[in-house]
Z-matrix of the N, CA and C atoms (Angstrom, degrees):
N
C 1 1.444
C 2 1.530 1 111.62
N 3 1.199 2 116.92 1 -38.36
C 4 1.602 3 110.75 2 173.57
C 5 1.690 4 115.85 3 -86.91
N 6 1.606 5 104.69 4 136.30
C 7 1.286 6 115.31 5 166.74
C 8 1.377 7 148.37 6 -40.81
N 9 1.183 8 147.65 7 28.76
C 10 1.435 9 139.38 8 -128.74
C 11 1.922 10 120.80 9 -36.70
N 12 1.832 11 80.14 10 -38.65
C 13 2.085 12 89.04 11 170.24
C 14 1.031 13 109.93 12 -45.34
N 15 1.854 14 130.02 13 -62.71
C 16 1.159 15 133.17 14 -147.41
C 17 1.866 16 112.09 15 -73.93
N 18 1.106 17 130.23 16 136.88
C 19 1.600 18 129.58 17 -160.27
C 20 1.638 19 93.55 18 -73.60
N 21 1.706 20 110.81 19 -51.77
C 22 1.738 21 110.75 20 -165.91
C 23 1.144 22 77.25 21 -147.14
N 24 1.691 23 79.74 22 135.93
C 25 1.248 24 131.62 23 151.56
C 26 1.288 25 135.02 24 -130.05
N 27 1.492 26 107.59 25 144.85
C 28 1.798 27 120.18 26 -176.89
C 29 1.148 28 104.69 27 -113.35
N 30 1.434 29 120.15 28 144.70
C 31 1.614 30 121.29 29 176.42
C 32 1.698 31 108.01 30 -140.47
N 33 1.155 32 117.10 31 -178.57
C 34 1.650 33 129.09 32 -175.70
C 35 1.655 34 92.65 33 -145.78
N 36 1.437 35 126.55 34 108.40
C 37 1.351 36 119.99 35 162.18
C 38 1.450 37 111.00 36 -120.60
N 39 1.169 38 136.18 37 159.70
C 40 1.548 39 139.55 38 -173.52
C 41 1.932 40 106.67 39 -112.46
N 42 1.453 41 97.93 40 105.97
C 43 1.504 42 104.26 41 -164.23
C 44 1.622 43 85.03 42 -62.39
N 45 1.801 44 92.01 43 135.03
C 46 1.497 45 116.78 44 166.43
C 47 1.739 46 125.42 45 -57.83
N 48 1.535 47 106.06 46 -16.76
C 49 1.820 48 115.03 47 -179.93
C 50 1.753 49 94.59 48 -98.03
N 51 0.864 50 127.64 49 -67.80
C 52 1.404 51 119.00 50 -162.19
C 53 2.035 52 119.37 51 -108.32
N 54 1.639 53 95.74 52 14.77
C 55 1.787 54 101.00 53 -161.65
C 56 1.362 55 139.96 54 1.95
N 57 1.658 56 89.16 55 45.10
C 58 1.756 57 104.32 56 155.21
C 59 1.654 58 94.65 57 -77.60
N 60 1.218 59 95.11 58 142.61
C 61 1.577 60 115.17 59 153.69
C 62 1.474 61 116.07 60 -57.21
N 63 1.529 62 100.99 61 141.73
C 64 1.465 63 125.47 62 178.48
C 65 1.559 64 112.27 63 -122.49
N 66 1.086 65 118.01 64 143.34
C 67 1.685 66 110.79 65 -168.61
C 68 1.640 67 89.51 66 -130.44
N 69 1.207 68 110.50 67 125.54
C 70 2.239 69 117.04 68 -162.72
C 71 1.927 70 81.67 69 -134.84
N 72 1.225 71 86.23 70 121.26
C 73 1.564 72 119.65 71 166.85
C 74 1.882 73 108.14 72 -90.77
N 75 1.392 74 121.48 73 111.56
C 76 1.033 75 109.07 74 167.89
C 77 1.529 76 115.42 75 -116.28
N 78 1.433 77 110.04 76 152.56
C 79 1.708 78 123.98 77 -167.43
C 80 1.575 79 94.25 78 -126.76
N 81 1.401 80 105.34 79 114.21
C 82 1.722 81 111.28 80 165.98
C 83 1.530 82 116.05 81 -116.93
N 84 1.529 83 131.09 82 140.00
C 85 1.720 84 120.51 83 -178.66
C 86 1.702 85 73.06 84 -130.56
N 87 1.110 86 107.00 85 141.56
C 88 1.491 87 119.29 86 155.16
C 89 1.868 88 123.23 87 63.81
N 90 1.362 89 103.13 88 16.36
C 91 1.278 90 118.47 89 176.79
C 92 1.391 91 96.93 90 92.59
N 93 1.387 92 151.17 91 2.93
C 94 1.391 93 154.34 92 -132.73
C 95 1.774 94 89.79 93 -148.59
N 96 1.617 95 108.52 94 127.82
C 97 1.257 96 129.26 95 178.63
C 98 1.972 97 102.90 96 -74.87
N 99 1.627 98 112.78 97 118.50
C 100 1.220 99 128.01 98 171.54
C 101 1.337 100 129.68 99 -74.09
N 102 1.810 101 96.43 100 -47.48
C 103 1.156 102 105.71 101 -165.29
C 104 1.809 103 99.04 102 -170.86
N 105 1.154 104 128.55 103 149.36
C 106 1.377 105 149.00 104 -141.21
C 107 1.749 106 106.69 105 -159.12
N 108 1.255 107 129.53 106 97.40
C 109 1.513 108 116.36 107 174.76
C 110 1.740 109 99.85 108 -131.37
N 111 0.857 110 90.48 109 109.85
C 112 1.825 111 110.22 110 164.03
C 113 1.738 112 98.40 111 -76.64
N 114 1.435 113 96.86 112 133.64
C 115 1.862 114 114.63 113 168.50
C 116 1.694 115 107.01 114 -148.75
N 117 1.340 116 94.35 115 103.99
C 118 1.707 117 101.08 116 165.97
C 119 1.472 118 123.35 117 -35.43
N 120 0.914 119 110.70 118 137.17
C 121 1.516 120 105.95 119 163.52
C 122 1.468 121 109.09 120 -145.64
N 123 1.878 122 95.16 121 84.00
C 124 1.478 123 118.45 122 176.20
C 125 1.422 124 114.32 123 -62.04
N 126 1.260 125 116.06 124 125.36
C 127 1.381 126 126.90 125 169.74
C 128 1.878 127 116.70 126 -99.38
């Protein structure tokens, strides 16, 4: 699901154990994954 071209990315996925939403920030330099932050967003 994530791009490697694109530098940042934001996403909305619905965790598969409890399907609260998760909001995952992705950071790419050079086609190569930087950085990855998962943040709940408990309802």
């Amino acid at each position: 699901m994530v791009d490697p071209s694109i530098e940042f990315q934001r996403f909305i996925e619905d965790c598969e154990v409890c399907c609260n939403p998760i909001e995952f920030t992705v950071k790419i330099q050079e086609g190569e994954f930087v950085e990855i932050i998962p943040y709940s967003i408990e309802q």
